[in-house]
C-alpha positions in Angstrom: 102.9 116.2 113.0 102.9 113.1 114.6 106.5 111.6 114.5 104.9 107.8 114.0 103.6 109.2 110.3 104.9 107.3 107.5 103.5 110.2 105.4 104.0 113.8 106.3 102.7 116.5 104.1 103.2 120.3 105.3 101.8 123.1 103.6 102.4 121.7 100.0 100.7 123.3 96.9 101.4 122.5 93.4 100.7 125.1 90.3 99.8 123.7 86.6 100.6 126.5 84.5 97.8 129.1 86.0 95.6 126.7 87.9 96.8 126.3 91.5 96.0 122.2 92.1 97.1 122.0 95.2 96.7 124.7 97.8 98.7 124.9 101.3 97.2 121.1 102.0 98.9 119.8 105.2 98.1 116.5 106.6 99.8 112.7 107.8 99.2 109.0 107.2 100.3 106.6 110.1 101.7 103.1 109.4 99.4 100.2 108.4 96.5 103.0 107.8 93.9 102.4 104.9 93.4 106.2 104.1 91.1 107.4 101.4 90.9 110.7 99.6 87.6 111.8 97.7 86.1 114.8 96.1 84.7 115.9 93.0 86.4 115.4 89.6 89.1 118.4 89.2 89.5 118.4 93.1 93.1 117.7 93.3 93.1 114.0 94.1 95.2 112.5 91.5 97.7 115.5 91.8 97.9 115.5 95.4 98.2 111.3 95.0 101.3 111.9 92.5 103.0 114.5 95.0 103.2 112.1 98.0 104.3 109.1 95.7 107.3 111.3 93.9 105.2 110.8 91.0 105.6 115.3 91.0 107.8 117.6 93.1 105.6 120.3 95.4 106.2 123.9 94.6 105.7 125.1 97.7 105.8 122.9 101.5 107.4 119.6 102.1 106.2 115.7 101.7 108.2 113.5 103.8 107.6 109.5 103.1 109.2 107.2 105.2 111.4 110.1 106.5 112.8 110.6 102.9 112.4 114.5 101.4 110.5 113.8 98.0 112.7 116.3 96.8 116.1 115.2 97.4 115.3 111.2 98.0 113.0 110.2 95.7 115.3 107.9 93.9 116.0 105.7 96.9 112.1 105.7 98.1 110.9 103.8 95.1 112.1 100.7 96.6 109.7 101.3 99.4 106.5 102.1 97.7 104.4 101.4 94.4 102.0 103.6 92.9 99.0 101.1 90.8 98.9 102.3 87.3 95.6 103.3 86.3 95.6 101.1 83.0 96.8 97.5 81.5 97.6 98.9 78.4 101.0 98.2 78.8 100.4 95.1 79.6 98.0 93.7 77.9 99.6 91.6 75.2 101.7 90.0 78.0 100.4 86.8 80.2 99.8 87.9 83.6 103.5 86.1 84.8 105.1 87.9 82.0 104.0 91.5 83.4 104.8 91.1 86.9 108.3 89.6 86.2 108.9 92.7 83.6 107.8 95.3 86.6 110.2 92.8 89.0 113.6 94.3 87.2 112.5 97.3 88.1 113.4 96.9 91.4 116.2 95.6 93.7 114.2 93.9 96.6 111.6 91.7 95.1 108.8 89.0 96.2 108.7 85.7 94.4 106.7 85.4 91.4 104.8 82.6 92.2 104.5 83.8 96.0 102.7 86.9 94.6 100.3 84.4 91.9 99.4 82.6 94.9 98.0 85.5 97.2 96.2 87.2 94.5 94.5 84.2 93.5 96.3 84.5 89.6 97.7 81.3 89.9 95.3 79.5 87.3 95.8 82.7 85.0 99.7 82.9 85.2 100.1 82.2 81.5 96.9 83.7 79.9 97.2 87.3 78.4 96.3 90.2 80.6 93.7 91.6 77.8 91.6 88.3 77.6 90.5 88.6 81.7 87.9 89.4 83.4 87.8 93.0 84.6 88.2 92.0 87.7 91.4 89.9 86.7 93.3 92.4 85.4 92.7 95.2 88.5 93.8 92.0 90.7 96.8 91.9 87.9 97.8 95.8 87.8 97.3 95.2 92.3 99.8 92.3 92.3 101.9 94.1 90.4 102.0 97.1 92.8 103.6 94.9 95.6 106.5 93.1 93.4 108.9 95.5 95.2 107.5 94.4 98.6 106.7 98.1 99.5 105.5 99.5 102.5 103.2 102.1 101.2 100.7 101.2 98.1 98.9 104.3 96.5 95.9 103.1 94.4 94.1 105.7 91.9 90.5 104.7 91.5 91.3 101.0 91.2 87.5 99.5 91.4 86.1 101.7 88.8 84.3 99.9 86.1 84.1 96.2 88.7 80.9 94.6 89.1 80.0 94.0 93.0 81.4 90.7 93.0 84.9 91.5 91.7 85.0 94.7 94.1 84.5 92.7 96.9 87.1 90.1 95.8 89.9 93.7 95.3 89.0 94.7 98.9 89.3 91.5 100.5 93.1 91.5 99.1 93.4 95.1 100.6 93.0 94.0 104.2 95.1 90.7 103.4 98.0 93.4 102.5 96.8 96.0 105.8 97.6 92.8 107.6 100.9 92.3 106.8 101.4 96.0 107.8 101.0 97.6 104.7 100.0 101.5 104.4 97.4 102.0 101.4 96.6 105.5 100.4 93.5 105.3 97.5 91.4 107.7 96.1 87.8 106.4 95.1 84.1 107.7 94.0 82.5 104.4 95.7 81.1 106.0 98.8 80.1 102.9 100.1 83.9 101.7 99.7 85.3 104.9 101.9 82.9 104.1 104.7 83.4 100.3 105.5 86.9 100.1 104.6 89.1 103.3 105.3 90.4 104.0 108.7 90.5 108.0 108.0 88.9 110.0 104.7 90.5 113.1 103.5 88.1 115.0 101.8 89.6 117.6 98.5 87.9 120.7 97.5 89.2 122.8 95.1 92.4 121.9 96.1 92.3 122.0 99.4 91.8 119.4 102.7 88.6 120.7 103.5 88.6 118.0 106.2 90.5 114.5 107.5 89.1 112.3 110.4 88.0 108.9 110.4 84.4 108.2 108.3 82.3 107.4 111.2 83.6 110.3 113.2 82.7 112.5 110.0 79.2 111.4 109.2 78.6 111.9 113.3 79.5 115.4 113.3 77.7 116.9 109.8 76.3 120.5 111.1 72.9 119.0 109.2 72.9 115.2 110.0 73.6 112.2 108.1 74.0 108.3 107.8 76.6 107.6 105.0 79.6 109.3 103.5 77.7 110.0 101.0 76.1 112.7 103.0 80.2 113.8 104.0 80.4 113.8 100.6 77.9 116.5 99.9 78.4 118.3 102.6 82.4 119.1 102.0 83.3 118.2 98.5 80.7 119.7 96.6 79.0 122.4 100.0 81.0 125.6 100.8 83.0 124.1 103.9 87.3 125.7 104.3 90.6 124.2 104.2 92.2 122.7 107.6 95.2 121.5 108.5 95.3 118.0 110.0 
């Protein structure tokens, strides 16, 4: 493992009753990385996304973030990282200032209010009720509300699903705002197009296993039957018959 990771995952696997989620996946993130995980539906993604954040504890292997265990310092990481929930339902009767302030006593360290309006462009919609925006509005809402704790690492769970062009464009601008200010963003996503342009290395899940990690362009070069897009990675890993690596 390389000692610069800020995530370090060895040899984890996770069991749900008789379904084995997560099998023997090993693999790192390094500091200010945009790293995206895909596969098909049932996969592992969002279990293997809820391992790394402390959202679950591992059966089996090790998950080191930040150079805190996951199993014995998971209460003092939260201050360092967020995890985006994947709906507004809990706060959709509140205005947009009114959610990020109740998610801001959550945490000890935290950013201004109107420092975090400001860079997410929510100024103008501080006082209007999360439920009333645009789609686009309240995914840049539930994002803003992922960095009240000032964290170092982000993990986002499909967080364009459901956004016209226009508002996805808008999310991932903010994305590299944050990857500028040295931020490390882990995000799983079905937008193919996303994975390629954006993320500096794609994991991809089968199964639940890391059938392979590399960066996309480095991928699509070396697919045994050619290939322009991640899309074709895509096809070839997550739903062909390629193994689990280590990384």
């Amino acid at each position: 493992m390389d000692k610069g990771a800020v995530i370090q995952v060895n040899q984890v696997s996770k069991h749900l009753g008789a379904n084995h989620a997560i099998k023997q996946v090993s693999f790192q993130v390094r500091q200010g990385e945009l790293f995206g995980v895909i596969g098909k539906s049932g996969a592992g993604k969002t279990t293997l996304l809820e391992l790394i954040s402390g959202q679950s504890k591992p059966d089996e292997g090790s998950v080191s973030v930040l150079g805190f265990n996951m199993l014995t310092d998971g209460d003092k990481l939260k201050e360092h990282i967020n995890f985006l929930m994947g709906t507004t339902t809990l706060i959709d009767k509140m205005t947009v200032r009114e959610a990020l302030e109740m998610f801001q006593d959550f945490y000890q360290r935290t950013i201004d209010t109107d420092v975090v309006l400001k860079q997410f462009g929510l100024a103008p919609y501080a006082d209007k009720i999360v439920k009333r925006l645009s789609g686009g509005l309240r995914q840049r809402t539930t994002l803003a509300i992922s960095v009240v704790n000032d964290p170092e690492i982000i993990f986002l769970d499909e967080p364009t699903t459901g956004l016209d062009s226009q508002a996805k464009r808008e999310y991932w601008s903010i994305l590299a705002g944050l990857r500028l200010q040295g931020k490390t963003i882990v995000i799983i996503s079905h937008d193919m197009t996303e994975i390629q342009y954006c993320c500096d290395r794609v994991g991809v899940m089968k199964e639940g296993k890391l059938v392979v990690c590399d960066s996309p362009m480095t991928l699509i070069e070396e697919l045994p039957r050619g290939g322009l897009t991640m899309e074709a990675v895509y096809m070839e890993y997550a739903v062909g018959s390629r193994g689990g690596v280590e990384v």
